[in-house]
MDAnalysis code that builds the backbone (N, CA, C; Angstrom):
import MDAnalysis as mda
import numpy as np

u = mda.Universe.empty(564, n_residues=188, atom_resindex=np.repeat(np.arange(188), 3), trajectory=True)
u.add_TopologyAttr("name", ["N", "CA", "C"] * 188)
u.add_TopologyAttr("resid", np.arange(1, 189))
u.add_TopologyAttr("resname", ["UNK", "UNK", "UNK", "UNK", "UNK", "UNK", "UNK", "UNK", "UNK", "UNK", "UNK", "UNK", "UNK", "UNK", "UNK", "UNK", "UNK", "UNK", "UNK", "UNK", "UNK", "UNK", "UNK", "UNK", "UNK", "UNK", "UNK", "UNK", "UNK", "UNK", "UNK", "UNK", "UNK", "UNK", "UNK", "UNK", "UNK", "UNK", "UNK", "UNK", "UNK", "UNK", "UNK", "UNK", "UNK", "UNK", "UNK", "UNK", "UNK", "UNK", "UNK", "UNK", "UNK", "UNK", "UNK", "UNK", "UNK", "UNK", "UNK", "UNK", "UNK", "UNK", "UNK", "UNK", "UNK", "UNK", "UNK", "UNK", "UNK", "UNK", "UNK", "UNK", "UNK", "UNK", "UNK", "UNK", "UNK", "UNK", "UNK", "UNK", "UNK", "UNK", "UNK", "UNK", "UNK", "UNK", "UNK", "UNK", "UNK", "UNK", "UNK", "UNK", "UNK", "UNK", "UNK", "UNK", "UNK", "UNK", "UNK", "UNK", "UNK", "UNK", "UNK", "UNK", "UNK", "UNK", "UNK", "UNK", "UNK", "UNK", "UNK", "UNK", "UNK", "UNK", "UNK", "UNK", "UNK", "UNK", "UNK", "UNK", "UNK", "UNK", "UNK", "UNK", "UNK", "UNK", "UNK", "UNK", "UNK", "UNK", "UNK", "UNK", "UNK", "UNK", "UNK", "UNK", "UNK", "UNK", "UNK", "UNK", "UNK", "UNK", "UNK", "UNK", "UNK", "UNK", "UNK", "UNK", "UNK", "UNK", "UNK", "UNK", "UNK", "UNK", "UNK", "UNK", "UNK", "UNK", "UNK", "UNK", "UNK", "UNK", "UNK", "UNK", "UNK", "UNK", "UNK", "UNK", "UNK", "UNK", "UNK", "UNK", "UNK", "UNK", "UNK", "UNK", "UNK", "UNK", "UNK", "UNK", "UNK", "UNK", "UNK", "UNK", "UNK", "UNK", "UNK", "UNK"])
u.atoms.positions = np.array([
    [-20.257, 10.770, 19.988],
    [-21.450, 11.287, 19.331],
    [-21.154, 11.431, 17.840],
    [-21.935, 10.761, 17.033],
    [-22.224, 10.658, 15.263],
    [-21.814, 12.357, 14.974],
    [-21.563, 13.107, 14.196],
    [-21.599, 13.868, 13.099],
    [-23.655, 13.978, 13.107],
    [-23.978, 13.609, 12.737],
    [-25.657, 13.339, 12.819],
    [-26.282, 13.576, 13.828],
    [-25.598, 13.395, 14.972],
    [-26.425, 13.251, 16.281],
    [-25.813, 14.896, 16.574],
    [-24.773, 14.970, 16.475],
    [-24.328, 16.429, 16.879],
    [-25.370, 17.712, 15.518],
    [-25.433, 17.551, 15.006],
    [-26.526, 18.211, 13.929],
    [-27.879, 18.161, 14.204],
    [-28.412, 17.444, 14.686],
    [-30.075, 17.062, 15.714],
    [-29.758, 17.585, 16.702],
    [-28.942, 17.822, 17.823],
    [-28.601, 18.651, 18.870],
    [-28.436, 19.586, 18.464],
    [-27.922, 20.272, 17.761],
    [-27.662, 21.912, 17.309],
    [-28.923, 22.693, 16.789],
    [-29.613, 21.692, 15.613],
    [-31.009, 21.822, 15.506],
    [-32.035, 22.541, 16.513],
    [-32.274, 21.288, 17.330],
    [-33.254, 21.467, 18.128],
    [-32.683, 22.240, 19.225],
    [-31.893, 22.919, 19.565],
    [-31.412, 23.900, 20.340],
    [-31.699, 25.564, 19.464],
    [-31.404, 25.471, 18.236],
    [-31.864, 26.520, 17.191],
    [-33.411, 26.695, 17.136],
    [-33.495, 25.313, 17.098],
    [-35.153, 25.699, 16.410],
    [-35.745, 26.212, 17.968],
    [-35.608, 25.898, 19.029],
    [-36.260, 25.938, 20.354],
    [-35.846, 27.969, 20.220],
    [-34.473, 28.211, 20.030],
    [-34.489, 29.810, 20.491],
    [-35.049, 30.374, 19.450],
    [-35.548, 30.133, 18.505],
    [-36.626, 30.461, 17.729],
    [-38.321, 30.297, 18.071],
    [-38.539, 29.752, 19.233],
    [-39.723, 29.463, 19.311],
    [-40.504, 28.621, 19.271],
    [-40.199, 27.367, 18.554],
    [-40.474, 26.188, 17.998],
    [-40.595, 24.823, 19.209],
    [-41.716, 24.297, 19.395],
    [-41.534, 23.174, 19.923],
    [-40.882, 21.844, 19.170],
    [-39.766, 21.070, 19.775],
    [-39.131, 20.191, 18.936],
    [-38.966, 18.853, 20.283],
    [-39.853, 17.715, 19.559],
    [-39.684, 16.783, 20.474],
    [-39.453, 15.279, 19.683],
    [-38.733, 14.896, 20.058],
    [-37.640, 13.538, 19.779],
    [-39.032, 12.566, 20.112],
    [-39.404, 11.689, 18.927],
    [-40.094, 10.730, 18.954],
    [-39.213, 9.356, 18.242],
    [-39.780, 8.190, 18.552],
    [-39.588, 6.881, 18.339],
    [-39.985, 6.012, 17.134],
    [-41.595, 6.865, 16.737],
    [-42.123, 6.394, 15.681],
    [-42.952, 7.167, 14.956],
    [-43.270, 7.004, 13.854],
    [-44.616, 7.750, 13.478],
    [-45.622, 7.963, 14.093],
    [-46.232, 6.515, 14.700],
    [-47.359, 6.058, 15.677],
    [-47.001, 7.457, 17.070],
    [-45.786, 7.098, 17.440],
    [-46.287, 8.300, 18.587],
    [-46.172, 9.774, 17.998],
    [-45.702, 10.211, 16.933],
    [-45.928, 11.452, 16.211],
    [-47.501, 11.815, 16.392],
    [-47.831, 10.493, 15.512],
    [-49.703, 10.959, 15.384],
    [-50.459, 10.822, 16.686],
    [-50.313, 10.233, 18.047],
    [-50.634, 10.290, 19.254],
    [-50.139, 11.715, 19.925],
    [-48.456, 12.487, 19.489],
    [-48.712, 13.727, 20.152],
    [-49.617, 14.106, 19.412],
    [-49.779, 14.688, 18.446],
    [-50.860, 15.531, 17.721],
    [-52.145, 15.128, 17.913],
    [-52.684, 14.192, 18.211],
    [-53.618, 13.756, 18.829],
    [-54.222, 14.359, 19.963],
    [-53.214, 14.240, 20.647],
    [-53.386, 15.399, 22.009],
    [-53.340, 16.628, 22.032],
    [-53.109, 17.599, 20.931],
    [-52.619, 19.024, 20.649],
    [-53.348, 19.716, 19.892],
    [-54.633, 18.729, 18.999],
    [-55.135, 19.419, 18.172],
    [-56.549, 19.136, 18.039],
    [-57.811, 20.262, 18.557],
    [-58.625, 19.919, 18.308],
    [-59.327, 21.248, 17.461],
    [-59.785, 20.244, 16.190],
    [-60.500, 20.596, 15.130],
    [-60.161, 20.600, 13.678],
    [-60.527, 21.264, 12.604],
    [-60.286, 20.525, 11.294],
    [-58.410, 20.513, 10.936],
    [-57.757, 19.885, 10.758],
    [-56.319, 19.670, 10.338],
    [-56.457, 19.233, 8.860],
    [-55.322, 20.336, 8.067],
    [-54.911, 19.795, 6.672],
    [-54.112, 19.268, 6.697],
    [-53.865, 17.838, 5.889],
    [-52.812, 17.374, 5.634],
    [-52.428, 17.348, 3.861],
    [-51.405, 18.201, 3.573],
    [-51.446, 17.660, 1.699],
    [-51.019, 16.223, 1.473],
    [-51.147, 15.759, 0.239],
    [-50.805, 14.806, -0.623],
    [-49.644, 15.022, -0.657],
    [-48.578, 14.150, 0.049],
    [-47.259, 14.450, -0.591],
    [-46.656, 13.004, -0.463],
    [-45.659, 12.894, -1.230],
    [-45.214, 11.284, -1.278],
    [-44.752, 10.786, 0.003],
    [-44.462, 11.408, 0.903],
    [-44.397, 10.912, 2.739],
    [-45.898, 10.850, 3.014],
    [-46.600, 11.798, 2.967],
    [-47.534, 11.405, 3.344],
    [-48.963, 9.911, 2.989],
    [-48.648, 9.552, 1.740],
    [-49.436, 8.914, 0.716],
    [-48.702, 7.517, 1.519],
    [-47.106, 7.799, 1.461],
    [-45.824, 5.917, 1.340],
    [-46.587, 6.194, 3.390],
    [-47.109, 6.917, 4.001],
    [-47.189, 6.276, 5.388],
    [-48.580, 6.539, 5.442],
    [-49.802, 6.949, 4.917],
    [-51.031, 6.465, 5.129],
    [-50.951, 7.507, 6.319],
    [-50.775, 8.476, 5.838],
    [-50.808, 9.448, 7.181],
    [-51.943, 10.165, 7.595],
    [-52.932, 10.748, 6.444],
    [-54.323, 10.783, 6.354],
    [-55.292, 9.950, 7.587],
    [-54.606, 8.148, 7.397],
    [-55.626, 7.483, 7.832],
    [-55.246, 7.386, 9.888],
    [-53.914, 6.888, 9.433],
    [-53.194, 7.202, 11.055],
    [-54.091, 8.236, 12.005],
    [-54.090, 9.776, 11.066],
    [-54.678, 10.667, 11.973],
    [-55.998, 10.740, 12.058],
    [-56.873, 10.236, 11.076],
    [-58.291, 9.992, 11.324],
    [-58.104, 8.524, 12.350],
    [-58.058, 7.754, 12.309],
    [-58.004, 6.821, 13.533],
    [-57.971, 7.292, 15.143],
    [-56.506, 8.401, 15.282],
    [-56.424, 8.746, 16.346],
    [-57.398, 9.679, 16.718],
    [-58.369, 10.185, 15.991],
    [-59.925, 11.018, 16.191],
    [-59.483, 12.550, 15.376],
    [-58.746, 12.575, 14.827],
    [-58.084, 13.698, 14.393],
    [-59.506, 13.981, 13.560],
    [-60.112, 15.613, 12.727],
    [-60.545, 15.603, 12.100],
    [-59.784, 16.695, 11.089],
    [-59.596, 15.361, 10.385],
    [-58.906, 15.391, 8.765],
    [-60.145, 16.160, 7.618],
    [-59.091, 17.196, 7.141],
    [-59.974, 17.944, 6.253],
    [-60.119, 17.546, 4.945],
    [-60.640, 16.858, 4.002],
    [-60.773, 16.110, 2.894],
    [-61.199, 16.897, 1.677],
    [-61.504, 18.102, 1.740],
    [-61.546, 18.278, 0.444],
    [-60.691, 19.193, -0.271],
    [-60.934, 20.130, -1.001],
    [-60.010, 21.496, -1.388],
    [-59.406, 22.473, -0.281],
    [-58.194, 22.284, 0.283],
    [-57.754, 23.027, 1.199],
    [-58.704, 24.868, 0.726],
    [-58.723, 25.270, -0.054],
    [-59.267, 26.306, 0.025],
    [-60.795, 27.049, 0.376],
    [-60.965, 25.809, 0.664],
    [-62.492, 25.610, 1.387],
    [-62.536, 25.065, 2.168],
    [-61.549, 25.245, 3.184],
    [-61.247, 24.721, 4.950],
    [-61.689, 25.468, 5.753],
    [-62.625, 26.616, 5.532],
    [-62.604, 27.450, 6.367],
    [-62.038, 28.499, 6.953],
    [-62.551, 29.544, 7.890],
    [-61.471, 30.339, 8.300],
    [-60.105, 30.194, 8.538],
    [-60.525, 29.134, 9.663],
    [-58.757, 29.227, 10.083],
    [-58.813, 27.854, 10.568],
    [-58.138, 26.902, 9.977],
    [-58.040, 25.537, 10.115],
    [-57.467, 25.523, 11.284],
    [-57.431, 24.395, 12.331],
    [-56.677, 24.203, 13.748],
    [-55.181, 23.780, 13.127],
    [-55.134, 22.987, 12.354],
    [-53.649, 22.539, 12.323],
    [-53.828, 22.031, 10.713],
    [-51.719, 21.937, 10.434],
    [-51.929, 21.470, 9.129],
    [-50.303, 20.450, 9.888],
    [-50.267, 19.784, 9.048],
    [-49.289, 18.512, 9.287],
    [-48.613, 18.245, 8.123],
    [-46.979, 18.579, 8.061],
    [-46.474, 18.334, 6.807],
    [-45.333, 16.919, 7.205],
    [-44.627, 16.915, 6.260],
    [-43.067, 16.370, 6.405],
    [-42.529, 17.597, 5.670],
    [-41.186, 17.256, 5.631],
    [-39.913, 18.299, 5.219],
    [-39.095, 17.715, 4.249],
    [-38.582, 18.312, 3.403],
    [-37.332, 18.033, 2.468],
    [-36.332, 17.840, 3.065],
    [-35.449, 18.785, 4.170],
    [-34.717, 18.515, 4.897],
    [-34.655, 20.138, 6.453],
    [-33.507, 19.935, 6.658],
    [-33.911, 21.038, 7.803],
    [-32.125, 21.463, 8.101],
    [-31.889, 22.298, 8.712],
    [-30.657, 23.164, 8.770],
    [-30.294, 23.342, 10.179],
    [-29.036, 22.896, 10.648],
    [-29.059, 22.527, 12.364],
    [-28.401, 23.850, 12.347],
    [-28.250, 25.166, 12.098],
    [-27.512, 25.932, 12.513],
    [-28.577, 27.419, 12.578],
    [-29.861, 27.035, 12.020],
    [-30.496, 27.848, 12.082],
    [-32.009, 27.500, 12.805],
    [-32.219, 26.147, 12.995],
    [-33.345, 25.188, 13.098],
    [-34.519, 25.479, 12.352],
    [-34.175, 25.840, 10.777],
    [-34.905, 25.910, 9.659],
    [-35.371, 24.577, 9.059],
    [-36.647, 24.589, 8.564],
    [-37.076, 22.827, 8.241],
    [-37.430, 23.673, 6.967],
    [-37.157, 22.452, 5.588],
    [-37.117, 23.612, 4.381],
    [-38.444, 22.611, 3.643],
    [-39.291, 23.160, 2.912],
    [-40.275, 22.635, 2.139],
    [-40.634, 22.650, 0.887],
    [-40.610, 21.912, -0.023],
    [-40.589, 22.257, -1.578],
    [-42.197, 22.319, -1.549],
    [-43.069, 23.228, -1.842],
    [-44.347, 23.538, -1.569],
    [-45.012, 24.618, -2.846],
    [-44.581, 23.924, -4.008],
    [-45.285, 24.361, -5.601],
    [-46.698, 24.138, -5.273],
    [-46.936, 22.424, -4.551],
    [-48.181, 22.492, -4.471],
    [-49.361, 23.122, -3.638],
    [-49.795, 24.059, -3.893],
    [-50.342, 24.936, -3.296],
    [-51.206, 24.609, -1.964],
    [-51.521, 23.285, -2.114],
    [-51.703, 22.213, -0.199],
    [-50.660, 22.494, 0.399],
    [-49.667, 22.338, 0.308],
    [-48.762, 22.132, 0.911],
    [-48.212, 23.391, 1.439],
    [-48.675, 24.924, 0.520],
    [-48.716, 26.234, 1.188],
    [-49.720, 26.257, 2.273],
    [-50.781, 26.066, 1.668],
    [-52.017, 26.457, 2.252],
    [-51.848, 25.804, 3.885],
    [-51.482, 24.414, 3.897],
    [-51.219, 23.835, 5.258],
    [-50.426, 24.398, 6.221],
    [-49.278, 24.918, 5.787],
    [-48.544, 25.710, 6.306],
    [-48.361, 27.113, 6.489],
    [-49.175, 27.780, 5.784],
    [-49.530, 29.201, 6.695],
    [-50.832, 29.371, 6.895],
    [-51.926, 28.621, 6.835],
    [-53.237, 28.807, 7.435],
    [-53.704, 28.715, 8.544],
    [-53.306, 27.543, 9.392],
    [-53.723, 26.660, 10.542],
    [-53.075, 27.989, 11.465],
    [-53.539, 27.746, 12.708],
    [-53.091, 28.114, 13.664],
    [-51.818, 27.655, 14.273],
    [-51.763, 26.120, 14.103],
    [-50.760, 25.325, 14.641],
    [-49.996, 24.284, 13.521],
    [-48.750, 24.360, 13.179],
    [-48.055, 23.637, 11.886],
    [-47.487, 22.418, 12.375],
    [-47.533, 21.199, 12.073],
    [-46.476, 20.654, 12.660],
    [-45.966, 19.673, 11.825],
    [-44.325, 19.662, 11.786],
    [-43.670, 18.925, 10.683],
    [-42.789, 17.916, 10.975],
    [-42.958, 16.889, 10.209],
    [-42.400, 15.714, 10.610],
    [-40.893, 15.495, 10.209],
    [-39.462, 15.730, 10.853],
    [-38.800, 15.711, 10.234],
    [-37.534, 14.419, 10.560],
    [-37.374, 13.763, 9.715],
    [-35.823, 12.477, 10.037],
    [-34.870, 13.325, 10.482],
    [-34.209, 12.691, 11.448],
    [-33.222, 13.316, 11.965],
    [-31.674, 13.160, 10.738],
    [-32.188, 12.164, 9.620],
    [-30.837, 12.297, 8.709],
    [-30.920, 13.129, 7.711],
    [-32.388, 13.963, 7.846],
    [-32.835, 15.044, 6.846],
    [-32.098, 16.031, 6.915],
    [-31.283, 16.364, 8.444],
    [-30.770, 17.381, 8.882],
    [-29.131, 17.804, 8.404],
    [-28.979, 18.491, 7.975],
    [-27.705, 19.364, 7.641],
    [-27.380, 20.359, 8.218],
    [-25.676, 20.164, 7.884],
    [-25.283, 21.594, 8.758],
    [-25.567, 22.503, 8.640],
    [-25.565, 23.356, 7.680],
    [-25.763, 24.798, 7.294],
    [-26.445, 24.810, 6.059],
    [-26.518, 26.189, 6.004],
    [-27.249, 27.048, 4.477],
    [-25.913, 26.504, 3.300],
    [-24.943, 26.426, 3.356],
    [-23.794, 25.605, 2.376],
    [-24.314, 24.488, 1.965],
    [-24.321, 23.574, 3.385],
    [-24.826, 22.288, 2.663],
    [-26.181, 21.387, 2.051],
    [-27.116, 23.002, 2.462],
    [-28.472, 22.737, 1.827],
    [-27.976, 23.239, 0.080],
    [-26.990, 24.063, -0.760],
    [-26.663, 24.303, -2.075],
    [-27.022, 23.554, -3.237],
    [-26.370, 22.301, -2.847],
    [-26.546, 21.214, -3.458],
    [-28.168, 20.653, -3.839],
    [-28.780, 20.207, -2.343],
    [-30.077, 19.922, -2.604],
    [-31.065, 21.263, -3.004],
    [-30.941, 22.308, -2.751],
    [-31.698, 23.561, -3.223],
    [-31.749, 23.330, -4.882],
    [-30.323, 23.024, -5.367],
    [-30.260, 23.391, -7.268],
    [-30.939, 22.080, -7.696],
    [-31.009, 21.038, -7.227],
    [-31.412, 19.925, -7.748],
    [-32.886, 20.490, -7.345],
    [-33.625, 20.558, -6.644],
    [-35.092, 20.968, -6.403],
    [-35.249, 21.813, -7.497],
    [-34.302, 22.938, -7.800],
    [-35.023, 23.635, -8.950],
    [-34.677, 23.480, -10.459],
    [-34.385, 22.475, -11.028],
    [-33.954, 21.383, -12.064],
    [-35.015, 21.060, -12.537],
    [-35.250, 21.641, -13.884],
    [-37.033, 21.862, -14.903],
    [-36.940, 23.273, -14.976],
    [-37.956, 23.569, -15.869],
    [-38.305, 24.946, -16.749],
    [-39.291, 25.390, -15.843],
    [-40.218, 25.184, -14.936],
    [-41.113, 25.411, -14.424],
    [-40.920, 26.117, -13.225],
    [-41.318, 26.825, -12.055],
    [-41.222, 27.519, -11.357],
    [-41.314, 26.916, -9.699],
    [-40.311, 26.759, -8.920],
    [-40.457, 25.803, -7.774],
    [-41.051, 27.112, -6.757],
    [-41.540, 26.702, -5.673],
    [-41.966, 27.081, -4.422],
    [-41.175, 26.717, -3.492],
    [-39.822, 27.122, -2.342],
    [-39.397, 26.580, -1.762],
    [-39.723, 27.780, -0.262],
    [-40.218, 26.687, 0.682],
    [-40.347, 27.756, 1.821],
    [-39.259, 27.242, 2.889],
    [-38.993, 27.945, 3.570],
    [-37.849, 28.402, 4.792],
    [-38.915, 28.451, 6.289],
    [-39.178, 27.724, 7.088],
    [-39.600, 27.864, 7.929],
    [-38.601, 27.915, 9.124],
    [-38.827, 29.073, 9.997],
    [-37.810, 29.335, 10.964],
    [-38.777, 29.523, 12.022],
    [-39.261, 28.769, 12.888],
    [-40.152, 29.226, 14.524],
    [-41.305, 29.756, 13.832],
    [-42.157, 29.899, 15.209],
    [-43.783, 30.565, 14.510],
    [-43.717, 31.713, 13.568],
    [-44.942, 32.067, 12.744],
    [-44.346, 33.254, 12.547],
    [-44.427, 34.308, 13.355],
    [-43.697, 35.126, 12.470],
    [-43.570, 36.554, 13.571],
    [-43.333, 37.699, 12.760],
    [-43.519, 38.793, 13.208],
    [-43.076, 40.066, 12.595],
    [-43.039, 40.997, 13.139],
    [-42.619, 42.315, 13.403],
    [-42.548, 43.276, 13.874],
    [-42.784, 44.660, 13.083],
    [-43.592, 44.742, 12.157],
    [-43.854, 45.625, 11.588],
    [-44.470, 46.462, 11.676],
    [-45.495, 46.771, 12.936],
    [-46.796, 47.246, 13.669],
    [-45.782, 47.795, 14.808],
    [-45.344, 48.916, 14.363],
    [-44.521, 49.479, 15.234],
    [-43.527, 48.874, 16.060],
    [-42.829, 47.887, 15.518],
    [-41.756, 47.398, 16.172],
    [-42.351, 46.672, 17.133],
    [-43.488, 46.191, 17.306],
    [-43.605, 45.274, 18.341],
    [-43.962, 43.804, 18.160],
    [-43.205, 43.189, 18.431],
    [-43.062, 41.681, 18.244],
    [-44.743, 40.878, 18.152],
    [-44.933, 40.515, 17.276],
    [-46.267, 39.900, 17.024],
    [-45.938, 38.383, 16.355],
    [-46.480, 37.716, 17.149],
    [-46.472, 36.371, 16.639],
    [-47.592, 35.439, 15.858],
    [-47.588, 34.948, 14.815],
    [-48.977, 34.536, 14.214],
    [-49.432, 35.288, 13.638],
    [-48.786, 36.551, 13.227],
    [-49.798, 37.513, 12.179],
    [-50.200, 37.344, 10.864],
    [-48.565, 36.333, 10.329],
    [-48.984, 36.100, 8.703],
    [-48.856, 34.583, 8.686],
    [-49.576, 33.501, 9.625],
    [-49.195, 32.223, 9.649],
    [-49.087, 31.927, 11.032],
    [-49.021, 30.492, 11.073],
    [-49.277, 29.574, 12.736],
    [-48.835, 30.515, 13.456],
    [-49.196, 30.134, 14.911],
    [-48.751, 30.670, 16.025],
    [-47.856, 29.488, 16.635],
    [-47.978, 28.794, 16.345],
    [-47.258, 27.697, 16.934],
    [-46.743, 26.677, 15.773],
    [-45.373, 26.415, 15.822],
    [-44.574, 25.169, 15.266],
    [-44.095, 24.242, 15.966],
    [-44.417, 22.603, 15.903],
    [-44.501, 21.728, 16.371],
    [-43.471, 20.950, 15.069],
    [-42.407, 20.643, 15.811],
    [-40.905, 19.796, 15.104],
    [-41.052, 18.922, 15.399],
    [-41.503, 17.726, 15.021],
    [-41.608, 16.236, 15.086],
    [-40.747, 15.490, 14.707],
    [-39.407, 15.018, 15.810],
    [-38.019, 14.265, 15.201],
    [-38.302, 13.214, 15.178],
    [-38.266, 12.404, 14.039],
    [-38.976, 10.869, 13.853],
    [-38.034, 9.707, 13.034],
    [-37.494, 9.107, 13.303],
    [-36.102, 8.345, 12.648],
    [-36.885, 7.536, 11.516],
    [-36.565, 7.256, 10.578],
    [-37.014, 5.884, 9.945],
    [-38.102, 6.420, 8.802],
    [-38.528, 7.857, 8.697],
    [-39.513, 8.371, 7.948],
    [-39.204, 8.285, 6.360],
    [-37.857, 9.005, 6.195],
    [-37.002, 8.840, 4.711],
    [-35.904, 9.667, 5.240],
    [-34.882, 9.166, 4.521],
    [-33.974, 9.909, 4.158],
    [-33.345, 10.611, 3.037],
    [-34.212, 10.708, 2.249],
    [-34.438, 10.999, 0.988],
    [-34.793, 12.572, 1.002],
    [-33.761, 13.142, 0.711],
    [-33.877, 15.088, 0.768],
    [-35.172, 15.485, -0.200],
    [-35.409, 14.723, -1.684],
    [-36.297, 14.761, -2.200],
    [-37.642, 14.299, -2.194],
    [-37.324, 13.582, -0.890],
    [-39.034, 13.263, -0.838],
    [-39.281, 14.050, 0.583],
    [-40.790, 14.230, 0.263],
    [-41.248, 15.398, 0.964],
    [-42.879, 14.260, 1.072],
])
């Protein structure tokens, strides 16, 4: 077993005791066929350079998806789903990490009910160490980055200690392992 393959196993064993559905796909095409099956009603997808280099917009309007087209901030209450890719993801915590300045790319990810992110399995690194490197290069410019940490649905316990899931964001995270997407930590 690869160094790589043992890091996608550790992953998706992390991300699962966190909560997270994580399922090993073949292609994009069957990415946008699960979600197809999982999501009915308006889905955001942002503009992001994975999404634009695979026509991912059109993929999911094809499969009957209804794609939300205008200003994420006029999606409505509570969008059914938002659909990202990832910068990269952390096999020791099954954290998928997101450079998300652009405020789509927030909005997709804590609005919807249901998140789901597309991630290469060579996106994946061992630990919070070896994300260091790609973290300082993301924040390289004068300007102010957005980097989010997604770990399982959300959750909190602040309402008297009792475990609440979905209070500030999805109820459900959907890990989409997809080979061949990029391997490129900086593209998102």
């Amino acid at each position: 077993m690869s160094e790589q393959q043992v890091y996608l196993q550790r992953f998706m064993e992390a991300s699962r005791r966190v909560g997270a559905e994580v399922i090993e796909l073949e292609s994009l095409q069957m990415a946008v066929d699960y979600v197809a099956s999982k999501v009915h009603g308006r889905t955001l997808i942002p503009e992001t350079a994975l999404s634009v280099k695979h026509d991912l917009k059109n993929l999911m309007m094809k499969s009957g998806i209804d794609v939300f087209a205008g200003k994420f901030r006029e999606a409505g209450h509570v969008p059914a789903a938002g659909i990202t890719f990832c910068n990269f993801a952390m096999a020791d915590t099954g954290t998928v990490v997101l450079e998300s300045t652009d405020e789509d790319v927030r909005l997709a990810t804590t609005l919807p009910d249901v998140h789901f992110v597309i991630v290469d399995p060579e996106k994946i690194l061992k630990d919070n160490l070896a994300a260091a490197q790609p973290m300082s290069a993301m924040h390289i410019g004068s300007e102010p980055r957005f980097i989010a940490y997604i770990t399982g649905p959300s959750r909190t316990a602040d309402i008297e200690r009792v475990l609440t899931i979905g209070c500030h964001g999805p109820r459900e995270l959907h890990i989409l392992v997809v080979p061949s997407v990029s391997s490129d930590i900086m593209e998102m």
